[in-house]
C-alpha positions in Angstrom: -57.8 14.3 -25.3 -59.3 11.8 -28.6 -62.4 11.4 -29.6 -62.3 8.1 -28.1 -61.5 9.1 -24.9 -64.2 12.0 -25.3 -67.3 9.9 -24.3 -70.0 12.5 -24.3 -68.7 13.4 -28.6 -69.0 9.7 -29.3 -72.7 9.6 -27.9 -73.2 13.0 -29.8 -71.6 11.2 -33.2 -73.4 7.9 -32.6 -76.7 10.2 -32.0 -76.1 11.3 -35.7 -77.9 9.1 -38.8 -74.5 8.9 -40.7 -75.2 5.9 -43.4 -71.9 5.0 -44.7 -69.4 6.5 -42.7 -66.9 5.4 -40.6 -65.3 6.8 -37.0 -61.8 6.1 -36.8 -60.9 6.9 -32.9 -57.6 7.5 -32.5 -56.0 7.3 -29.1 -52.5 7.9 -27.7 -49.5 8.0 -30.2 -49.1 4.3 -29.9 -52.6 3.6 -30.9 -52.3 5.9 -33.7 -49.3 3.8 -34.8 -51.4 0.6 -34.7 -54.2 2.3 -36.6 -51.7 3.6 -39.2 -50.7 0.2 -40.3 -54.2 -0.4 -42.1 -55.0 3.7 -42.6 -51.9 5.3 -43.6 -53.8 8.6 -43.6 -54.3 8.8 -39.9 -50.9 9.5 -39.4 -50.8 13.1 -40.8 -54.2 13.9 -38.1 -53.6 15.2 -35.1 -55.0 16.8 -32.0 -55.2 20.4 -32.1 -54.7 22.5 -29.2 -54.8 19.1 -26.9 -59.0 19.1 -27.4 -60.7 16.2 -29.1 -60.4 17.3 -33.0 -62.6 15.9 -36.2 -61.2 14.8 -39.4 -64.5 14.7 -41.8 -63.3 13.4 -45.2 -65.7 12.9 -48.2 -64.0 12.0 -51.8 -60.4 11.4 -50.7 -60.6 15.0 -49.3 -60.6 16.2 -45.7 -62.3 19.4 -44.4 -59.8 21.2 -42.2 -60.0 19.7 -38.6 -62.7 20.8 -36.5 -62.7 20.8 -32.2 -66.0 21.7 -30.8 -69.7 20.1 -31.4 -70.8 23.1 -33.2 -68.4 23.1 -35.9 -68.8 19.5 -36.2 -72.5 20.4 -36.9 -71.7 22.3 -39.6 -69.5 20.4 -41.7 -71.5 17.1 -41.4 -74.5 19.6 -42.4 -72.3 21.1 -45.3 -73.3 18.3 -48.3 -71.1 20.1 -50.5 
């Protein structure tokens, strides 16, 4: 399962005042091969464990991948 297909975590992310940033939904392995022509970096993200997974990226750096709401949470909280 993506993000994208994951209706109820785009309502949660859309839910979320997030000024400046940008969701990159990433579908099957053919839409992540479309995406990956203008992104080069979406090709090294994956699913993990076949659930709906979160890149969160600040500075040219990404947190390690995160799969439930809760963990989300904290790493959008995390200003750091």
């Amino acid at each position: 399962m993506s993000w994208y297909r994951d209706r109820a975590t785009l309502r949660w992310i859309a839910a979320r005042y997030l000024p400046f940033s940008l969701v990159v939904p990433l579908g099957d392995e053919q839409a992540r091969a479309a995406v990956s022509r203008w992104l080069p970096w979406v090709t090294s993200m994956s699913a993990r464990e076949g659930r709906a997974t979160a890149y969160v990226c600040r500075n040219f750096t990404c947190r390690a991948p995160v799969t439930t709401a809760e963990e989300l949470d904290h790493v959008l909280d995390d200003r750091a």
